[in-house]
C-alpha positions in Angstrom: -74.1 -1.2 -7.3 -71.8 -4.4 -8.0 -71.1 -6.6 -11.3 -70.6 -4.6 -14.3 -70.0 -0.9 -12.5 -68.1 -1.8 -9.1 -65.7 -4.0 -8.6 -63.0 -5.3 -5.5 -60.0 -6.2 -5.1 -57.2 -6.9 -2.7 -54.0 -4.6 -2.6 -51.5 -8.1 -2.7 -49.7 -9.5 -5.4 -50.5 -13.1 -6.5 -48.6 -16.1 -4.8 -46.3 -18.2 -6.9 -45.8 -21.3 -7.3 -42.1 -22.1 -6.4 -41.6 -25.2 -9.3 -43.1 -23.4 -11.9 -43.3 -19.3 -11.4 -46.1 -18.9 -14.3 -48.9 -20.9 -12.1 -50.1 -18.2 -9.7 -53.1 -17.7 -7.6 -54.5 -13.9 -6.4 -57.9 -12.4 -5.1 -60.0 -10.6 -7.3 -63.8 -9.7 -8.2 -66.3 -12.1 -9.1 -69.7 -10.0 -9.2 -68.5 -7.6 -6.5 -67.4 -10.0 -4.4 -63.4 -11.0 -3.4 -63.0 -14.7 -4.9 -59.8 -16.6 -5.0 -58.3 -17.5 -8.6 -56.0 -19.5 -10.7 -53.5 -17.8 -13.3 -51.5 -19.0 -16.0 -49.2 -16.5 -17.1 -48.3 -18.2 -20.0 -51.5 -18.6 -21.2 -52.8 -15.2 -19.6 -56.0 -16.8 -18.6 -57.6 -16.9 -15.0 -60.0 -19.8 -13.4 -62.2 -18.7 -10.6 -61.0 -20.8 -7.8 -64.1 -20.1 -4.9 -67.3 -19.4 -5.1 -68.7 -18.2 -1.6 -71.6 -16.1 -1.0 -69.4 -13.9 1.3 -66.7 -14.0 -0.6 -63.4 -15.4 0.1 -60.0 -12.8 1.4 -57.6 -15.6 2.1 -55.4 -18.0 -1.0 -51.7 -18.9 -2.1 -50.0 -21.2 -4.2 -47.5 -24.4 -2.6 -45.0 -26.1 -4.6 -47.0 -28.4 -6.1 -49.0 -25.9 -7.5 -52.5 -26.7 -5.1 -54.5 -23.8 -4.7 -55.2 -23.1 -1.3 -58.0 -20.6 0.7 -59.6 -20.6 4.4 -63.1 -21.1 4.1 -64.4 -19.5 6.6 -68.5 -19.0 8.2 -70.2 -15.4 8.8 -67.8 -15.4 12.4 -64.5 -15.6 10.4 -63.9 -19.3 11.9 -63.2 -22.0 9.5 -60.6 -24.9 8.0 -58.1 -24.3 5.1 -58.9 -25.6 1.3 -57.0 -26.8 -1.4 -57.7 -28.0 -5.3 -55.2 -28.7 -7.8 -54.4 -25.7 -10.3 -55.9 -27.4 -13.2 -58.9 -27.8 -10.9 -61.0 -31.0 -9.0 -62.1 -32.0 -6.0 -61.9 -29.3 -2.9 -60.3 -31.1 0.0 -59.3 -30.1 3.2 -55.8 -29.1 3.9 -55.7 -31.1 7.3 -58.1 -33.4 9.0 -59.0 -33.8 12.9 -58.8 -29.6 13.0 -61.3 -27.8 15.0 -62.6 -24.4 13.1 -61.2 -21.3 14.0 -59.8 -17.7 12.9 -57.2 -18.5 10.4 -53.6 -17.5 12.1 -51.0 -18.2 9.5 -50.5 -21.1 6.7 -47.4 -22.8 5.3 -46.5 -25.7 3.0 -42.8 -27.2 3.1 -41.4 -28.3 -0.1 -42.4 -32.1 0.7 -46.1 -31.4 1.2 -46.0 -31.1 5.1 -48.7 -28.8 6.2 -48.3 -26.4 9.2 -51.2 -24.3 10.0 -52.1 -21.4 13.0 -56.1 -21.4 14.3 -57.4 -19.2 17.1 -60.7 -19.3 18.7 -60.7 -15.9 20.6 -58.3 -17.2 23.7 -55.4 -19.2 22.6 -53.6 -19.9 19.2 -53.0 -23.7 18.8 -50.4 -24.9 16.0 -50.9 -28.3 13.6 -48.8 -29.7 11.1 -49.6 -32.4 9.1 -49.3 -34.2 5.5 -51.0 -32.2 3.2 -54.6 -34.0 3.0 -54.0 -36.4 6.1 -54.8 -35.8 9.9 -52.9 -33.4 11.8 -51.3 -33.4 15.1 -50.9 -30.6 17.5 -47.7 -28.8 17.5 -48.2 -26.3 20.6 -51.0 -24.4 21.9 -50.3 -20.7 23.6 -53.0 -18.6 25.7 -52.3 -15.3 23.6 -52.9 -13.9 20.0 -50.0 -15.3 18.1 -49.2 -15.7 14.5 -47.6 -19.0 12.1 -44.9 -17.1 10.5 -42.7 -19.4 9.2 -41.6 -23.1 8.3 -38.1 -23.9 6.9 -38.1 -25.9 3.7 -37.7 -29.3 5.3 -40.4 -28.3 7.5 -38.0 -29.1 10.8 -38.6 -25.7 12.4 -41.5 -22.9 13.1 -42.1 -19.8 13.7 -44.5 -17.9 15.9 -45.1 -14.3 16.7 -46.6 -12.6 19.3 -48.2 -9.4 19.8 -45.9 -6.4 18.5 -44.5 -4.9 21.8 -45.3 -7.6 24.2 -43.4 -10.2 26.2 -43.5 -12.9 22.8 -41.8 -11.6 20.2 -40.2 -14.5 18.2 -40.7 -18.3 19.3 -38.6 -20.7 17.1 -39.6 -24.3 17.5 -39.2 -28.1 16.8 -41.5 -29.4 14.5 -42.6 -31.9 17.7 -43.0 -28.4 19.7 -39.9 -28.4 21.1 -38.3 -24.5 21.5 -35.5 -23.8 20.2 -35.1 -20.6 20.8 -37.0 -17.3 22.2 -36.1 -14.2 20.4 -36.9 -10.5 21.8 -35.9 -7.0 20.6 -32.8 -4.8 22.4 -33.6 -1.8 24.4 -36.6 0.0 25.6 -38.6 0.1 22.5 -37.0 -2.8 20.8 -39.6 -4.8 18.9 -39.0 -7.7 16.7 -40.8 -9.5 13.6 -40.6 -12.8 12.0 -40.4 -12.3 7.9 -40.4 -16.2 7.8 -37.3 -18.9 7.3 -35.5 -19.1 3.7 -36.9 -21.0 1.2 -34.2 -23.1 0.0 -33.6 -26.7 1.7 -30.7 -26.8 4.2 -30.4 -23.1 4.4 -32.6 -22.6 8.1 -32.7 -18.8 8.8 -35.1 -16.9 9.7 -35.7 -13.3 8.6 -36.2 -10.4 11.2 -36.6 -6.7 11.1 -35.2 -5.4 14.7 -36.6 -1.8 16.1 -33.4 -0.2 17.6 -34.2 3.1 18.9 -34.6 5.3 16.2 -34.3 3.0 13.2 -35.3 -0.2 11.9 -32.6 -2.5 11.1 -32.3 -6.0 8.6 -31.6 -9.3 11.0 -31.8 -13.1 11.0 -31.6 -15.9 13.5 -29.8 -19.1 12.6 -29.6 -22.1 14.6 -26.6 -22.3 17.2 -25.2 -18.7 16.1 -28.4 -16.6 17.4 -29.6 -13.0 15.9 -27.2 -11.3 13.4 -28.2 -8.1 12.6 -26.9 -6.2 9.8 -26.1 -2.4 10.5 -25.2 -1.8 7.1 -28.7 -2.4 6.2 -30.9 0.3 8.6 -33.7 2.5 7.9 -35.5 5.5 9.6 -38.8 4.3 8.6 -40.5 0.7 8.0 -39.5 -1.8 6.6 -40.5 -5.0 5.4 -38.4 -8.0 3.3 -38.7 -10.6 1.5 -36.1 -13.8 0.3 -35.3 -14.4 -2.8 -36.4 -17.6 -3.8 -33.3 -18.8 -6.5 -30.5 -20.6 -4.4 -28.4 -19.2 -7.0 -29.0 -15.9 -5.4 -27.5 -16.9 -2.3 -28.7 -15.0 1.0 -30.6 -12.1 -0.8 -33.7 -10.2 0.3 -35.8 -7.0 -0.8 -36.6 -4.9 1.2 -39.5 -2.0 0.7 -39.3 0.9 2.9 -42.1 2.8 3.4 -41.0 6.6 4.2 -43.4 10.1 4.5 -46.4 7.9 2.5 -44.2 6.6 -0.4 -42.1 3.5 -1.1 -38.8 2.5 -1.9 -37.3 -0.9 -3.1 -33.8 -2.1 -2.1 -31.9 -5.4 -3.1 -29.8 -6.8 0.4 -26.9 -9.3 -0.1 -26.1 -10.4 3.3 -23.1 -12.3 2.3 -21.4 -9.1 0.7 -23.3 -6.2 2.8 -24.1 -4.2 -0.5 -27.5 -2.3 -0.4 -28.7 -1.2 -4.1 -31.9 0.2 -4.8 -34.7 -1.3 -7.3 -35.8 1.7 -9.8 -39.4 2.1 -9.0 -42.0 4.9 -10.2 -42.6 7.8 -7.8 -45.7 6.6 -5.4 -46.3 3.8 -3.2 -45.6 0.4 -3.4 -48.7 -1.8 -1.9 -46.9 -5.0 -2.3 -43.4 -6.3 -3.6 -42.1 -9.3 -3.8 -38.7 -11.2 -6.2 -39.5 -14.3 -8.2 -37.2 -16.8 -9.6 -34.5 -15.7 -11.9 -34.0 -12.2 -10.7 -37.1 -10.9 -11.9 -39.2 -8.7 -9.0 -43.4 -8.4 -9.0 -44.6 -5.0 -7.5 -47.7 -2.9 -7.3 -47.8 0.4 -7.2 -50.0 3.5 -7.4 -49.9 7.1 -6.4 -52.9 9.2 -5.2 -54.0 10.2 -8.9 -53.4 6.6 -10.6 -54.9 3.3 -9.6 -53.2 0.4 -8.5 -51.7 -1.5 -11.4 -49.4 -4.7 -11.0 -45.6 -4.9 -12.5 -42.4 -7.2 -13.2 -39.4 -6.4 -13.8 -39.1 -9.0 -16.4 -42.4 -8.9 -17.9 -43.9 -11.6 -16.7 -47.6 -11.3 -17.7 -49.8 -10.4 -14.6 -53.6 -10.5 -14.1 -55.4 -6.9 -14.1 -57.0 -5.7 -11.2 -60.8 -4.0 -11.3 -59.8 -0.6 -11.1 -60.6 2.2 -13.0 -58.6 3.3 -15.7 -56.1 5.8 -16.2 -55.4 9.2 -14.3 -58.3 9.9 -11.9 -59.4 13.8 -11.9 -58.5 16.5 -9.1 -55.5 18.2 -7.7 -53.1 16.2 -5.6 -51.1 17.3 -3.3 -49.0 17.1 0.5 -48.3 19.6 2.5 -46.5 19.7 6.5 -48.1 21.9 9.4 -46.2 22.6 12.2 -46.2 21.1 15.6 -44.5 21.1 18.4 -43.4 17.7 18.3 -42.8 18.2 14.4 -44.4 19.1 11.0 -47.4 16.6 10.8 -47.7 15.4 7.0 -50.9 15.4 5.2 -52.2 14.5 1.5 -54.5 16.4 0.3 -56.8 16.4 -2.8 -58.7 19.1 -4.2 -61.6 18.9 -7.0 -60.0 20.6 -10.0 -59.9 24.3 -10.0 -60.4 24.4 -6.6 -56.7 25.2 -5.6 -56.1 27.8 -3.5 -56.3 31.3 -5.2 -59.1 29.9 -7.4 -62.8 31.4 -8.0 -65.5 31.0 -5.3 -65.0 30.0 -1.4 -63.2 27.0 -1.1 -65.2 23.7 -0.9 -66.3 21.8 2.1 -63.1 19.8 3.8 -63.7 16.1 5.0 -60.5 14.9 7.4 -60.5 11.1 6.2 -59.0 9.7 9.3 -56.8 6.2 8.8 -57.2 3.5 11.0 -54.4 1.4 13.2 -53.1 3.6 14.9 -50.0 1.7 13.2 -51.0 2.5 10.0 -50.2 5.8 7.6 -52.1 7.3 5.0 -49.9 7.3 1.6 -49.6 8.8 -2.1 -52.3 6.1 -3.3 -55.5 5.5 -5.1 -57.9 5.7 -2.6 -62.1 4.7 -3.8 -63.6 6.9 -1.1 -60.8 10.1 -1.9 -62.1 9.4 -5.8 -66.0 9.7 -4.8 -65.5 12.9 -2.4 -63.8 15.0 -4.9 -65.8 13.7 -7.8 -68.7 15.1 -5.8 -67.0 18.7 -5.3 -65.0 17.8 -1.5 -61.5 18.9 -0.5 -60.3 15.7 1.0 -57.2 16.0 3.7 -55.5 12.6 4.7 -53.7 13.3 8.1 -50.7 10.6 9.2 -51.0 11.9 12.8 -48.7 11.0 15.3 -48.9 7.5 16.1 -48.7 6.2 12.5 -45.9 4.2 10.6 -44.0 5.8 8.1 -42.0 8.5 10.0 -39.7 6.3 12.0 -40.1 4.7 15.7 -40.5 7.9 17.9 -43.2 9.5 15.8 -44.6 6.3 15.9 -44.5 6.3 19.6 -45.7 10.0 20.5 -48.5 9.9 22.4 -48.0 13.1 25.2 -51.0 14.1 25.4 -52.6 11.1 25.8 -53.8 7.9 23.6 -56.2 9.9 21.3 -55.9 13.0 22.6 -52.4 13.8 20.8 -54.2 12.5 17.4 -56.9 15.1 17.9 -54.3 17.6 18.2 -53.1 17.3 15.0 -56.2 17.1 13.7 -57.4 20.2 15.2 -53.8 21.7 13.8 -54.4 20.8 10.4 -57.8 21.5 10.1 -56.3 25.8 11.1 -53.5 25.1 8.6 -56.1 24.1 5.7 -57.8 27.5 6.6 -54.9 29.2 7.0 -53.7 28.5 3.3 -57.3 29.3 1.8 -57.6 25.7 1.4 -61.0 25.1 3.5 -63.3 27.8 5.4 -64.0 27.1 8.8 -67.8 26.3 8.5 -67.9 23.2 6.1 -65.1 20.6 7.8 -66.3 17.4 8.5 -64.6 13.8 9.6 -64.6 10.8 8.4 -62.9 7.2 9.7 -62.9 3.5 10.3 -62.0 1.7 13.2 -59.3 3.5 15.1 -59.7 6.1 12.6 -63.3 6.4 13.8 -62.6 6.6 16.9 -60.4 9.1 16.4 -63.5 10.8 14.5 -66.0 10.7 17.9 -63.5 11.5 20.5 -62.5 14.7 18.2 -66.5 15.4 17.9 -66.9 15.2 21.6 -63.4 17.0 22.9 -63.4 19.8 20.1 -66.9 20.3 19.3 -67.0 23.8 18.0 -64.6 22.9 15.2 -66.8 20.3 13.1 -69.8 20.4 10.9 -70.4 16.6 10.8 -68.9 13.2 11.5 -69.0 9.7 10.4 -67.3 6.8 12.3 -67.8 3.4 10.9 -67.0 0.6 12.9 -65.4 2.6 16.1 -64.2 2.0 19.1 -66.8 4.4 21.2 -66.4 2.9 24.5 -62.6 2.8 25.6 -62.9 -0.2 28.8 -66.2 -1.7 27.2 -64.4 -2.4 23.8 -61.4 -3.5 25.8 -63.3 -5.8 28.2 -65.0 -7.4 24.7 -62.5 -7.1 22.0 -59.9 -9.9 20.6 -56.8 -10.9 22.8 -54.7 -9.3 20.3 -56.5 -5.8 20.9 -56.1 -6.0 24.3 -52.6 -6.7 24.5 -52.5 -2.9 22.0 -54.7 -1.5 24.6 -52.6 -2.3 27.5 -49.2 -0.9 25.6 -51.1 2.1 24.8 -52.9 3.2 27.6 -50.0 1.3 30.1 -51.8 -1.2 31.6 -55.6 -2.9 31.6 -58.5 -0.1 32.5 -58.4 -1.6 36.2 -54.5 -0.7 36.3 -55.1 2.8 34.6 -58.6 3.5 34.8 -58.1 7.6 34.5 -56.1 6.8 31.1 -59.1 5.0 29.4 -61.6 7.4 31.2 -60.0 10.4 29.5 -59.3 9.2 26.3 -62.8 7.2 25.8 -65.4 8.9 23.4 -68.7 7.9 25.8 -67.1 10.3 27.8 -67.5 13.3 25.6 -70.3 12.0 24.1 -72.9 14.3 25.5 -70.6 18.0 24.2 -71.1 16.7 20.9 -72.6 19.0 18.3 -72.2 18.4 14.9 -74.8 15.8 13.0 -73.2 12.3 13.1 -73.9 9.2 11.0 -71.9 6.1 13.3 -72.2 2.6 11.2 -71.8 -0.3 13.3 -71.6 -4.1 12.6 -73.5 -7.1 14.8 -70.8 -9.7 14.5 -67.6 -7.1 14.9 -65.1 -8.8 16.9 -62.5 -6.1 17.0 -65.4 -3.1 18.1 -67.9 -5.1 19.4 -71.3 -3.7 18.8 -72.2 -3.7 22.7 -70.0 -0.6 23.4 -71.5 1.3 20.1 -75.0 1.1 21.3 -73.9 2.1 24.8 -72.3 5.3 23.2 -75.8 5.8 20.5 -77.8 5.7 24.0 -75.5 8.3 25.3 -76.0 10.6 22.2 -79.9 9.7 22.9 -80.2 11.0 25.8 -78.1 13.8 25.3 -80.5 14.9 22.9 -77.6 14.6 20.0 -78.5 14.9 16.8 -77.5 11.3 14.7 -77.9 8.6 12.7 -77.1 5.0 12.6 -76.6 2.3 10.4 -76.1 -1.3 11.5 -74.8 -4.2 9.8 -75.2 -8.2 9.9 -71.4 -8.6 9.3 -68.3 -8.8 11.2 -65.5 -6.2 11.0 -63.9 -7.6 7.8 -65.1 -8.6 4.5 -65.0 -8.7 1.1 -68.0 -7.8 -0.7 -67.9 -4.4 -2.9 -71.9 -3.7 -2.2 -71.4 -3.1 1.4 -68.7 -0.2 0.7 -70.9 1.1 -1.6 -73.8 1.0 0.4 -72.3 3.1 2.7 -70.2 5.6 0.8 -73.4 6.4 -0.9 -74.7 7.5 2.5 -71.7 8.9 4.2 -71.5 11.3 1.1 -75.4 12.0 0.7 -75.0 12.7 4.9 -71.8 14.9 4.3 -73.2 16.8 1.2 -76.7 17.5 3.7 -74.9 19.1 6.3 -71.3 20.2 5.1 -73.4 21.7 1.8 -77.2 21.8 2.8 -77.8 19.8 -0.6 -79.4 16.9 -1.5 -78.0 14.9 -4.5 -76.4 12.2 -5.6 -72.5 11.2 -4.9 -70.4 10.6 -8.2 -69.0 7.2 -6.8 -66.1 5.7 -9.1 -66.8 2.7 -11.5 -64.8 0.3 -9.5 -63.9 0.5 -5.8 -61.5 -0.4 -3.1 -62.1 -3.4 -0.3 -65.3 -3.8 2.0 -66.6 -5.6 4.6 -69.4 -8.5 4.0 -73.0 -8.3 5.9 -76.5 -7.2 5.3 -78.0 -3.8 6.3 -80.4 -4.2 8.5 -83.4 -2.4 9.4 -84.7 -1.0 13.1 -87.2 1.8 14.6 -85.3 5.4 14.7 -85.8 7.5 18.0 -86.6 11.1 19.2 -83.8 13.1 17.2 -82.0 9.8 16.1 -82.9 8.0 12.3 -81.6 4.4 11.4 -80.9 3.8 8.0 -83.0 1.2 6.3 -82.0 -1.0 3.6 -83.0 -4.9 2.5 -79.9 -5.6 0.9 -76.2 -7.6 1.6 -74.3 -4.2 1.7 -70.8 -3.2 3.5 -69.3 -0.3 4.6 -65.7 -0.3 5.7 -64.6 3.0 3.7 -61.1 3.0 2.7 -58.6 2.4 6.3 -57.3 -0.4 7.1 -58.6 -1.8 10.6 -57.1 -1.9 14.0 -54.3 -5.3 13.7 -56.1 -7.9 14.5 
């Protein structure tokens, strides 16, 4: 259902305008949809900005209060927007711009428009008068990302893949480079947090991976990277400046550490790091607005997301459900040989261990990336499993964020492999404890984190009563030979090299291979326009489970990988949990899903004829899936 019971929303904090910090714009619901919107926080009243059948993800605020948002077609190519706050005409943010995949947006304080597109291959920079033609700035034959303009718009930004060759590129606003910036050491990585906003002050924020730590840096013209080892980390971080010029060089930084958050205040001029008092839990966005006063959202696993300031500002409400949502929520750390791996689990209530009865089936909700962690946070699809009587356990495996740069980096056993592992270790641990009994454990992921869900199916298949992987990678060198750029370039610095370099690497860590020793029932959900895991490799791995004789279903959608329409993810958390309640429970019944909902991906459900052992679902309707991870970085 959408409307009146289910509702979206994006996990960001509204954009302000820099003149006058009351005009805002943020994403919200209109009729299960994500829409772009206009809020006055004097008045405390909102304006529906877009109006697209799809729905519309992207939208911020310049100085001159213009609303702006990509519109985009069913591919995810399109042309920035903008309308005055007050509303009027939409017109385009450029002219003489080919469509493409929106790759970063920024307005200077004078109106001049710079803008990142890519079309699959190459990212090509324009900048322009806001409204008038552009010109192009530079083009490069890789995934790269806008990520930042100084005030006077005189310089830019551009990133490059995490962990390749490009890190930083600062240039001239007539392309010119300026300068190239990379990371230190082995692992060093860098990333572009985007220049200060006040005129005449040109630095650019960086965070700096240095070995074990993450530390707070900036470039300046003619003095080069600075970084600041007063100000270092053992997890991620991310900043942002503070936008008074009062405040002089200021940033905030939230840390993300063992799934909760922290928020620190940063004067570079003095060196003095003080921490922001923030509830317990996790902090999904942060950001400081004029006159000292700092926006946040936050949420823990029992409470939905709810939006904050410091100062009171008034804030639009997000469609979540209200108050405390029911079960028992908890972490716990099992014990590995590379280190305790930290899970949240929650529990339907009553159901703790030394409670009545056998203790109830166990779904392994498996988060995407692989740089990505699971936190202490509302999660829709955690809300509907123990509502309908499941033990839920999020693992952060190794490979995800959260736990500092060599968790991040363990990968011994292989890409995959050393994921499954811990899997495999927490899933004994669970039973161990009295927490889940070994014949009613099932998984569940998106993306990576589906992946993750066939390869464990197919390398440990005595350990699982049923799966569900929506939107996977099932096909290690076919995904790579049809995936984005950007994918690619992760592919190649996880594996080591393309699958012609390494071809052993892929081989073994590719579910198609393992696809035949599966045993447990498995639902696989698949879209027909999914750039990041193409739907060519998912049928070849569905033929594979064919002829294997594999018992499955499959669900195909008319959408790409992202979206941002609630009716999809309900569509298909109703089935996952009627497919895990069949076979983890042998029941057939209805799932208790939550009156309001976290993100999805737009697309219709479409129908086709099931084969010998096989069934594919069947549904007229626009409905997305994407469960609750967030996707492989695009």
């Amino acid at each position: 259902m959408t409307g009146s019971r289910y509702q979206v929303y994006r996990a960001a904090l509204p954009e302000v305008c820099a003149a006058d910090p009351a005009l805002m714009a943020f994403t919200a619901d209109a009729d299960g949809r994500c829409e772009v919107f206009a809020w006055d926080a004097g008045t405390g009243r909102a304006r529906q900005v877009t109006d697209r059948p799809r729905g519309t993800l992207h939208g911020t605020i310049d100085r001159d209060a213009n609303v702006w948002w990509f519109d985009e077609d069913a591919h995810g190519a399109g042309h920035w927007r903008f309308q005055p706050f007050r509303g009027g005409p939409d017109l385009p943010g450029l002219t003489g711009v080919p469509p493409g995949t929106p790759r970063g947006l920024a307005v200077s304080d004078d109106g001049t428009v710079a803008l990142g597109l890519g079309d699959g291959r190459t990212t090509t920079v324009h900048l322009g008068r806001r409204g008038a033609r552009a010109h192009e700035v530079t083009r490069v034959d890789r995934h790269a990302t806008l990520s930042g303009l100084t005030a006077t718009a005189g310089l830019l930004a551009i990133s490059g893949p995490a962990g390749s060759e490009h890190a930083v590129t600062v240039l001239a606003a007539d392309g010119t480079p300026r300068a190239v910036l990379s990371g230190a050491g082995e692992h060093g990585r860098l990333w572009s947090l985007g220049f200060a906003p006040t005129a005449g002050h040109d630095e650019l924020l960086l965070v700096r991976e240095d070995d074990d730590r993450y530390l707070l840096a900036s470039w300046r013209p003619g003095t080069g990277i600075r970084t600041y080892p007063w100000c270092a980390f053992d997890s991620e971080i991310t900043a942002r400046w503070y936008p008074d010029a009062d405040a002089g060089r200021t940033v905030l930084i939230r840390e993300d550490r063992h799934g909760r958050s922290t928020l620190h205040r940063a004067r570079l001029d003095t060196g003095t790091l003080t921490r922001v008092p923030t509830p317990p839990g996790s902090l999904l966005d942060a950001a400081p607005r004029a006159g000292g006063d700092v926006h946040y959202l936050w949420t823990d696993t029992a409470h939905p997301p709810r939006m904050h300031s410091t100062a009171g500002t008034a804030l639009p409400a997000l469609g979540t459900v209200p108050g405390r949502v029911p079960g028992d929520h908890r972490d716990l750390w099992t014990p590995t040989p590379d280190g305790p791996v930290h899970t949240w689990l929650s529990l339907p209530e009553g159901r703790a261990a030394g409670g009545r009865g056998a203790p109830p089936p166990l779904v392994l909700l498996v988060h995407g990336g692989p740089a990505d962690h699971d936190r202490d946070a509302y999660d829709g699809v955690v809300h509907s499993l123990v509502a309908s009587g499941f033990a839920v356990a999020r693992v952060n495996y190794r490979g995800s964020t959260g736990y500092g740069p060599r968790w991040r980096r363990a990968f011994g056993a292989g890409v995959g492999l050393t994921q499954v592992e811990d899997l495999v270790a927490v899933r004994a641990d669970l039973i161990g404890r009295g927490l889940a009994r070994p014949d009613a454990v099932g998984l569940w992921g998106t993306s990576w984190g589906g992946y993750l869900t066939l390869l464990a199916l197919g390398t440990r298949p005595g350990l699982w009563q049923a799966g569900v992987a929506v939107k996977p990678v099932a096909d290690g060198v076919a995904a790579y030979r049809t995936t984005t750029s950007a994918l690619r370039t992760l592919d190649e610095r996880l594996y080591g090299g393309t699958p012609d370099e390494v071809p052993e690497a892929y081989a073994r860590s590719s579910p198609i291979r393992y696809a035949s020793r599966v045993r447990a029932p498995l639902l696989v959900v698949a879209a027909t326009r999914d750039a990041k895991c193409p739907p060519g490799q998912v049928r070849g791995y569905l033929a594979a489970l064919r002829d294997a004789g594999v018992r499955h279903e499959s669900m195909w959608l008319d959408s790409g990988h992202d979206g941002y329409e609630g009716g999809d993810h309900v569509a298909v958390l109703r089935r996952a949990v009627v497919f895990l309640d069949r076979e983890l429970r042998g029941t057939h019944r209805s799932p208790k899903t939550p009156p309001a909902d976290r993100r999805g991906d737009s697309g219709r459900v479409r129908t086709a004829a099931a084969g010998t052992g096989t069934a594919e679902h069947t549904e007229r309707r626009t409905a997305h899936a994407e469960g609750h991870h967030p996707q492989r970085p695009a």
